[in-house]
Structure formats: C-alpha cells, structure tokens
C-alpha positions as CSV (number, residue, x, y, z in Angstrom):
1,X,117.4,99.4,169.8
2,X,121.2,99.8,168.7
3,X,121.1,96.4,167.0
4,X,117.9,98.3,164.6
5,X,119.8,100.9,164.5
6,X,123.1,99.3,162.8
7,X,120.7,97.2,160.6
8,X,119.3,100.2,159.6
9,X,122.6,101.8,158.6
10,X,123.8,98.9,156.8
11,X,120.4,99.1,154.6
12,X,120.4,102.4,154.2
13,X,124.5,102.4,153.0
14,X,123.6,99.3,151.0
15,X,120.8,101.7,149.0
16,X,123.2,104.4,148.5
17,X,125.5,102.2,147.0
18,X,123.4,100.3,144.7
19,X,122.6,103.7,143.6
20,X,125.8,105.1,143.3
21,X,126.7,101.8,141.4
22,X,123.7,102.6,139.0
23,X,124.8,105.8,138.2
24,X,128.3,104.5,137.1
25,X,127.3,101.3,135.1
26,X,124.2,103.3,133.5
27,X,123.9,106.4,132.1
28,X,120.5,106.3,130.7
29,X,117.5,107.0,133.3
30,X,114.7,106.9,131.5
31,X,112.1,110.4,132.2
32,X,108.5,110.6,133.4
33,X,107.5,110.6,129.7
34,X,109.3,107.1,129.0
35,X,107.7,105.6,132.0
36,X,104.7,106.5,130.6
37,X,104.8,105.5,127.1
38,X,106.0,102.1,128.7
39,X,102.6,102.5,130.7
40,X,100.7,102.9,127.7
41,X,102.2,100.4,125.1
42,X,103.9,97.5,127.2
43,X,101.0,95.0,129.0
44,X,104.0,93.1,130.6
45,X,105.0,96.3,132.4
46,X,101.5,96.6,133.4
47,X,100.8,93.4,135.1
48,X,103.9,93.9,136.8
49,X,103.8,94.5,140.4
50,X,105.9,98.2,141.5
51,X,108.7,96.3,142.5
52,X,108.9,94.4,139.0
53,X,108.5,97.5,137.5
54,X,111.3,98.9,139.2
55,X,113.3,96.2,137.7
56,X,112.2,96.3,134.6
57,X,112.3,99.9,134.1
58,X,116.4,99.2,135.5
59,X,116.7,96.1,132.9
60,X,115.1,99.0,130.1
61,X,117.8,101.7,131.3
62,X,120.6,98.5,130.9
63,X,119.9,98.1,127.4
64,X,119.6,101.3,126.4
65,X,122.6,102.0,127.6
66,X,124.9,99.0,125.6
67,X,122.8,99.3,122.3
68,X,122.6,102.0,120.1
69,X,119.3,102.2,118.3
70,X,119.6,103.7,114.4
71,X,117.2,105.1,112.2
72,X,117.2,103.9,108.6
73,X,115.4,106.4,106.7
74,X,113.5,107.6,109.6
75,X,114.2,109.5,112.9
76,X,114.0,107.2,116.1
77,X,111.6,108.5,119.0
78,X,111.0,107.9,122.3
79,X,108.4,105.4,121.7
80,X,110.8,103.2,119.5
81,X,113.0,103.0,122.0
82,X,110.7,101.6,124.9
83,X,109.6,99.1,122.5
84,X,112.9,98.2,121.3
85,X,114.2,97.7,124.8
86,X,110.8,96.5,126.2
87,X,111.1,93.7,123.1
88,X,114.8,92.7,124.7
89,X,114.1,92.5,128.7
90,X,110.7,90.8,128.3
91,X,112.4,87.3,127.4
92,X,115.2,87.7,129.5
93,X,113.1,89.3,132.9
94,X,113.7,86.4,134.8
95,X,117.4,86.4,134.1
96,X,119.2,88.6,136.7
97,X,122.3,88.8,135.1
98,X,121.6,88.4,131.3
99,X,123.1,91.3,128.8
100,X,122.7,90.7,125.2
101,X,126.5,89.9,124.4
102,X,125.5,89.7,120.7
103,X,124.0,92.7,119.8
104,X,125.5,96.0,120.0
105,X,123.6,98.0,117.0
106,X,119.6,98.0,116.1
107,X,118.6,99.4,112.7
108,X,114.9,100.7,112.6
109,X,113.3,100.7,109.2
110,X,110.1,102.0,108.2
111,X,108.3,99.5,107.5
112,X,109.0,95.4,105.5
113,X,112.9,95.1,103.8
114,X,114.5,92.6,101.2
115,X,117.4,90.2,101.6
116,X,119.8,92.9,100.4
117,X,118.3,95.2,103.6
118,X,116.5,97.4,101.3
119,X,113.1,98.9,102.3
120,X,112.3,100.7,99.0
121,X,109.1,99.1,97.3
122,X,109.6,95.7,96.0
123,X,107.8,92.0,95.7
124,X,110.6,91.3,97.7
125,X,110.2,93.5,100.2
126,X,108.7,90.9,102.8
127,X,110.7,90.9,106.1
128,X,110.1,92.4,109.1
129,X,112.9,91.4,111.4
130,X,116.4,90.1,111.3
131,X,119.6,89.4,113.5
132,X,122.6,90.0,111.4
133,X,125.1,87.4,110.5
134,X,128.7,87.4,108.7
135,X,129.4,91.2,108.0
136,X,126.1,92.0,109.8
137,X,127.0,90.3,112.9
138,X,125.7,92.2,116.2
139,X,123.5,93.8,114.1
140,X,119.7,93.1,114.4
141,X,116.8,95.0,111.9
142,X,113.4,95.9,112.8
143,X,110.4,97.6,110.9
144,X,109.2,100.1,112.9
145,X,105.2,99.2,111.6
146,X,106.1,95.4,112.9
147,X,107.7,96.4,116.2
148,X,104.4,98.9,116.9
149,X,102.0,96.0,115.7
150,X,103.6,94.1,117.9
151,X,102.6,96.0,121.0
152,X,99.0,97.4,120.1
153,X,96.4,96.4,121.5
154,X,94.4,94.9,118.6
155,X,97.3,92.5,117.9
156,X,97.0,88.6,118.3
157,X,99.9,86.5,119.6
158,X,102.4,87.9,117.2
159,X,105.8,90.0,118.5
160,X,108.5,90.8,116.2
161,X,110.5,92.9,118.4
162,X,110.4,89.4,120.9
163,X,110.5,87.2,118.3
164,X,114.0,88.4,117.0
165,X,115.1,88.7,120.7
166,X,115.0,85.5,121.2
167,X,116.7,84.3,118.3
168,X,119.3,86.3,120.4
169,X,118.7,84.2,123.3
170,X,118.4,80.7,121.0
171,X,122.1,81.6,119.5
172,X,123.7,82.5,122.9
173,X,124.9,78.9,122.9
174,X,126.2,78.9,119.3
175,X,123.9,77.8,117.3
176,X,120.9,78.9,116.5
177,X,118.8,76.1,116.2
178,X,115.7,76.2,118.7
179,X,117.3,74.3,121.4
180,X,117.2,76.3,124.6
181,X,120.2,74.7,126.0
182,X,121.5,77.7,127.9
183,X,118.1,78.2,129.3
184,X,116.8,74.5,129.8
185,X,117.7,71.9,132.2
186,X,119.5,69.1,130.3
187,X,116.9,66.8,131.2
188,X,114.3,68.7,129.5
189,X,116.6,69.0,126.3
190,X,115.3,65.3,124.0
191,X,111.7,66.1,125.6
192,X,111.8,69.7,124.2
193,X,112.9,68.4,120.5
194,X,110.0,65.9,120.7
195,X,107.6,68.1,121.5
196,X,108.9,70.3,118.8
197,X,109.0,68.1,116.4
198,X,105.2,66.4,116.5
199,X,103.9,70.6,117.1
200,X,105.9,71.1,113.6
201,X,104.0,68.3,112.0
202,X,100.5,69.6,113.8
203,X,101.0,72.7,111.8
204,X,101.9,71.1,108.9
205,X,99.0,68.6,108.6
206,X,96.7,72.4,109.3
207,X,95.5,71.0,113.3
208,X,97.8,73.7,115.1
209,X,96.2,77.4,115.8
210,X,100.0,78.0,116.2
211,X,101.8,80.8,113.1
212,X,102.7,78.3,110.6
213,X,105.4,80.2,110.0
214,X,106.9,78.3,113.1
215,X,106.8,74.8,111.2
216,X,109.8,76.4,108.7
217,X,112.6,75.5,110.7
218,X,113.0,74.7,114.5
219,X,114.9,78.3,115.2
220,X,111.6,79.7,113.7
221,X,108.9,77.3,115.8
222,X,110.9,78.5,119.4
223,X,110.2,81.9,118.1
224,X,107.2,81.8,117.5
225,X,106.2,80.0,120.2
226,X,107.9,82.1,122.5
227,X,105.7,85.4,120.8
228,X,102.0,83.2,121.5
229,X,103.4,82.4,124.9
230,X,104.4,86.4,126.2
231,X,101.6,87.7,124.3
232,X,98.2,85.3,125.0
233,X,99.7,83.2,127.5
234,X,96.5,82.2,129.2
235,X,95.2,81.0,125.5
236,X,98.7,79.2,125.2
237,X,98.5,77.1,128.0
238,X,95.1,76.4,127.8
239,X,95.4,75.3,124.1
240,X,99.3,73.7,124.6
241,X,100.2,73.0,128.0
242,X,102.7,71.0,128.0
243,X,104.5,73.6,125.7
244,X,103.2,76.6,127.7
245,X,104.9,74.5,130.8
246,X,108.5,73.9,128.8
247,X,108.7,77.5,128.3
248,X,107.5,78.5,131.4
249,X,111.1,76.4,133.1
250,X,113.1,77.8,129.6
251,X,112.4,81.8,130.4
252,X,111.5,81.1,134.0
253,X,108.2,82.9,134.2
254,X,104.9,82.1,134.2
255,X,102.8,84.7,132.4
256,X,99.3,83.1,132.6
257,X,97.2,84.4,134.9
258,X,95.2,81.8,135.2
C-alpha cells in the first residue's frame, strides 16, 4: 500500500510538472473552438486515437507558438491557423523532438502568386506555395484557396500546406534535394534514389497515376509523394508499395489502414 502510494505521488508530481513545463515553453493553448475546427477539417486528427490527439493538439500549440502566421492582403482566422499548423506536425508526428528550425514566418495569400510574390492578376500568377530562400529565407508562402483545398473533403491526394512542409523537412540536412537523409537509415539512402529515379521515368513515359508535377525535379517527386501518401494512403500502398513502405520508415508512420 505505501509502495502505491509513493508511485502514485511520483506520477501525480511528474503530471504537474509536465504541465507546469507546458505552460512555460508554450503560450498558445488552443480553445474549444480550435479543437473543433481541427475536428472538422483535419482527417489525421480524426483517425487519431485521444491519446494521439492529445499530442497532436500539444505538437499544434508548439508551432503556433514559434511561427507567426501573416496575412497578405487578407485577415488570418482561426481556421488558417489549424491548417497551417495541422500542414507542419502531420509530417513530423512521429518525430518527438522535431521543431521547424527553418521557418520562423508564414505569409498567407489569397489565392495563386508570381515569382516576384505578387498575387494581383496575372498569366503568371501560378504558384501556390513556396519556402523562401536568399532574402526570403525562414520565410514560407501559402494561398489560403490551396491550403483549404488541401484539407476538404472532395480533394484527391494533393496537400500544399504538406507538401511545402516537407520541403522543410527535405532541406533540414542542407540541401534540398529529395534525399531524406536526416530521416532515412543510410542503408535505405542508394535504394530510395533508385526507386525515385525509375517512378520519375514512370511519370514521364504517362504509366504513373502519381502528379506529374513530381517528375520536375527529385525535391518535387519526395513532395509529392509525400502529399498521395498522408492523404490516400491506403490507394498509395496498394498502387506503390514499395514506395508507400520507404516512406512509411522516412516519416515513421504508417497511415494505411489497411
């Protein structure tokens, strides 16, 4: 009974100061009303179990907390900012300890931007997502039409909010170059770039049901990939296994619920 008793106490200290800890490190908690948009919008939240959600909902507070989100011509909601955050801790939700080191400021435009970051109407005006480099470094743009497409329900295997996020993760080694290193075993490394590789040529010769945006550049394929793989994971593996099951070891989860 007094052994319970003092395992009890340490439990019940460790809680309070896990807590107390929270409180310091974060000062967002997100409200009843954030919970529930993340309810309504996020199917990863969903098919979390409460524990995971717990987590997540922690990992959500995290990144809140060390990024500021910026309107561009538009005033950022509650709903942006679950998406946002939701887009940043579903890649990384099997990574206990990961912050996003290179990002500190997200710009949310209305809707597709140029080059030059202008949203104004143009032929130009194509983009829907970008991480910043030289002067824009730590920065990374979004269109607010793309990240909410993103996360309805009529929408295929398509992310932008992910897909930029892990660009983040692909240049957390340096380079940004498709290559997981960081996140990969070494000896899955020269098997990964294969693989790559001959799925590049599948889209190219028109016999992959993968984006062919992917076949632009390697950087581009991991993203992609990594979008069909969060948001139809079941149709992933069954069409690409053996690329459903690299991904699975790179992120450390195992979406599919099949």
């Amino acid at each position: 009974m007094i052994y319970f008793s003092i395992i009890l106490a340490i439990i019940i200290c460790f809680t309070l100061f896990q807590r107390k800890r929270k409180r310091v490190l974060t000062q967002v908690i997100l409200t009843d009303a954030q919970k529930e948009i993340l309810a309504q919008h996020i199917d990863f939240y969903n098919n979390l179990n409460d524990t995971d959600k717990l987590y997540f909902e922690d990992k959500v507070e995290q990144f809140l907390d060390a990024v500021h989100i910026e309107g561009v011509g538009l005033e950022v909601n509650d709903t942006d900012r679950i998406m946002i955050a939701s887009s940043a801790v579903i890649p990384i939700f099997a990574f206990k300890d990961w912050t996003y080191r290179n990002v500190t400021n997200v710009l949310l435009y209305p809707d597709t931007f140029d080059e030059q970051y202008q949203y104004e109407e143009s032929d130009e005006r194509r983009i829907m997502g970008m991480v910043g480099s030289g002067y824009m470094n730590g920065q990374m743009i979004l269109s607010r039409k793309a990240l909410e497409k993103g996360f309805s329900s009529q929408n295929g295997a398509s992310n932008t909010g992910i897909h930029e996020f892990v660009h983040l993760l692909d240049k957390a080694d340096g380079a940004t170059d498709g290559i997981p290193t960081g996140m990969l075993p070494h000896k899955y490394i020269e098997p990964w770039i294969r693989m790559m590789h001959q799925e590049i040529h599948s889209i190219q010769e028109g016999h992959s049901d993968i984006d062919p945006y992917a076949a632009t550049n390697e950087a581009e394929f991991f993203a992609v990939v990594s979008e069909y793989f969060f948001e139809k994971p079941d149709k992933f593996q069954d069409r690409h296994p053996q690329l459903y099951d690299m991904l699975s070891k790179a992120f450390g989860q195992n979406p599919a619920k099949g």
